[in-house]
C-alpha positions in Angstrom: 0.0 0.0 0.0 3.0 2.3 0.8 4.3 2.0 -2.8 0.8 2.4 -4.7 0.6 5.9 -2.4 3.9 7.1 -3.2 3.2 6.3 -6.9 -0.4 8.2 -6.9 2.1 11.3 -5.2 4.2 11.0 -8.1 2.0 10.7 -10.8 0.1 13.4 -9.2 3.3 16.0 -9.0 4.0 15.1 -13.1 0.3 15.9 -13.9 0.7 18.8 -12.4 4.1 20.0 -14.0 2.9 19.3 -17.3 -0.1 21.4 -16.8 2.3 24.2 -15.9 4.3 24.0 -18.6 1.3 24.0 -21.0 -0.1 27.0 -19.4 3.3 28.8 -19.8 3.1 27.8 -23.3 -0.5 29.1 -23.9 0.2 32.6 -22.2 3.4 33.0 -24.1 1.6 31.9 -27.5 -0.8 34.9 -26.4 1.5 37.2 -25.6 2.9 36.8 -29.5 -0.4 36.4 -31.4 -0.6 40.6 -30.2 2.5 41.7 -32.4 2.0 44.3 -35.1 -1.2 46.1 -33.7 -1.1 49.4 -33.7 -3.1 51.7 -31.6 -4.7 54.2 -33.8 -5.4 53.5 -37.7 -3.3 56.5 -38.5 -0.4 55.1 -37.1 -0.8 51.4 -38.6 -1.4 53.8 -41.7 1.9 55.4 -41.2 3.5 52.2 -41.1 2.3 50.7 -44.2 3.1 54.1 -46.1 6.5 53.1 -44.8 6.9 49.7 -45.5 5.4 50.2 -48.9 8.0 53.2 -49.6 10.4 50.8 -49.2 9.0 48.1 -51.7 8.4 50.4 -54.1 12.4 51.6 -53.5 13.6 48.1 -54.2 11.1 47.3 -57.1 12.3 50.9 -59.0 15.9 50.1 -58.4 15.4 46.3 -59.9 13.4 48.4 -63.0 16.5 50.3 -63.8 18.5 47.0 -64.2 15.4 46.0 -66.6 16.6 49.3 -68.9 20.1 47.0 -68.7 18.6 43.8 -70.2 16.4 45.9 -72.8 19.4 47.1 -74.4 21.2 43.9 -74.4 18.5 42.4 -76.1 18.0 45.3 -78.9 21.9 44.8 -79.5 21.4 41.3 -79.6 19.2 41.3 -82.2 21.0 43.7 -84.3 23.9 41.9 -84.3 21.9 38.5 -85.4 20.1 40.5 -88.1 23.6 41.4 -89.4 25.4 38.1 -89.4 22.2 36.6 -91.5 
């Protein structure tokens, strides 16, 4: 009888660890679910203008390497049309 107490004691103190850890988990899965909220729309606007600005930097500056290739393939063709 001594054993199957101690056991029960045991199994009772593990239970109740793993419930504590899955609580910790839940509040910190809570605490990150609330990243990115702003607290007025203008600001959450601001942030988007920004965000957006900076797409739209890295989008024109691939563009300009587009002008590149565009003139590579004119020349490319002239030459081709020449060698015919």
């Amino acid at each position: 009888m001594k054993n199957s107490k101690k056991s029960y004691y045991l199994s009772f103190a593990f239970l109740l660890i793993f419930l504590l850890v899955c609580l910790s988990f839940f509040l910190k899965q809570q605490e990150n679910n609330n990243l990115g909220t702003f607290k007025s729309p203008e600001e959450a606007f601001i942030e988007t203008h920004k965000a957006l600005s900076l797409v739209s930097e890295e989008i024109n500056f691939g563009m300009e390497n587009v002008i590149y290739i565009d003139e590579y393939n004119k020349t490319k063709k002239l030459i081709f049309k020449i060698q015919k």
